[in-house]
N, C-alpha and C positions, 0 to 999 in steps of 0.2 A: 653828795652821793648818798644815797640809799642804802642800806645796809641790814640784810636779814641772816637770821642763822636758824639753820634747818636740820635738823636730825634724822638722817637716815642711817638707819642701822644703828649701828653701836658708835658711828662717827659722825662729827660735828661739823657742817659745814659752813663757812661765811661766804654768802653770795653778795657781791656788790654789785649795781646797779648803776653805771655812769649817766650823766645827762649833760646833754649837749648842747650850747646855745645855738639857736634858728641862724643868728650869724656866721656862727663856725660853720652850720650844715650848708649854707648859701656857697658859700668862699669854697667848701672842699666841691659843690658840684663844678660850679663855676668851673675851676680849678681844673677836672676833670673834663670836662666840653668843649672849654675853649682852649686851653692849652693843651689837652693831649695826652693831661700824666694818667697813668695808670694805676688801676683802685689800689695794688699793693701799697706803691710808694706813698699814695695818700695815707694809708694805715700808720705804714710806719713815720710818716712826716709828722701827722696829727694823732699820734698814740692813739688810736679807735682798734677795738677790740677785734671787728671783724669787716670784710670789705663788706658782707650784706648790707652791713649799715648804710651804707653810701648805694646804695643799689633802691634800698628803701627811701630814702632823701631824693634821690632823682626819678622817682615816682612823685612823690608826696607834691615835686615842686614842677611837674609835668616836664622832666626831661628825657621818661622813659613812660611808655604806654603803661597800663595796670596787666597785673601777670594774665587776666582772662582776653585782655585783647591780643597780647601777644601769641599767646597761644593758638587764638586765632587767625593771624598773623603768620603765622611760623604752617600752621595746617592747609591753610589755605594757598599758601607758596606748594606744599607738597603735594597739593592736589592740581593744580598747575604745571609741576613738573610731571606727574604720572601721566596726565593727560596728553601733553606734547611726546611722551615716552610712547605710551599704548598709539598715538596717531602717526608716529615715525611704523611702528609694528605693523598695524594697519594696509600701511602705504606698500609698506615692502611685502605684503600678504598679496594685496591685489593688482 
């Protein structure tokens, strides 16, 4: 582990830095895809500090698209639903 101490203000802080072997990160997506558990319980199963972490692992190992595609992903569904929405309007206009 990593370990920095940083002064801000009048107060002393110790930041620790965990690292995680590419094993563990494998096992907890795995873990998550094929069985079904949810990033909570992952956290708390394998003591990790935040579920992003595992959000960022299932990227990294292509189990989740990268944040610009989803986004695009996610936009592109919303413009699909307005579309069908405006041509229902449409219909019942004419």
């Amino acid at each position: 582990m990593d370990k920095k101490e940083t002064n801000v203000g009048y107060v002393m802080i110790r930041v620790t830095r965990r690292q995680y072997s590419e094993a563990l990160k494998l096992q907890v997506c795995k873990e998550h895809i094929e069985e079904g558990t949810g990033l909570l319980a992952l956290v708390k199963k394998y003591n990790l500090t935040t579920h992003s972490l595992i959000n960022g692992w299932l990227r990294k190992y292509g189990y989740l698209p990268s944040p610009t595609i989803a986004r695009l992903y996610r936009v592109t569904n919303m413009l699909i639903g307005f579309a069908k929405i405006t041509s229902k309007f449409v219909k019942c206009q004419g």
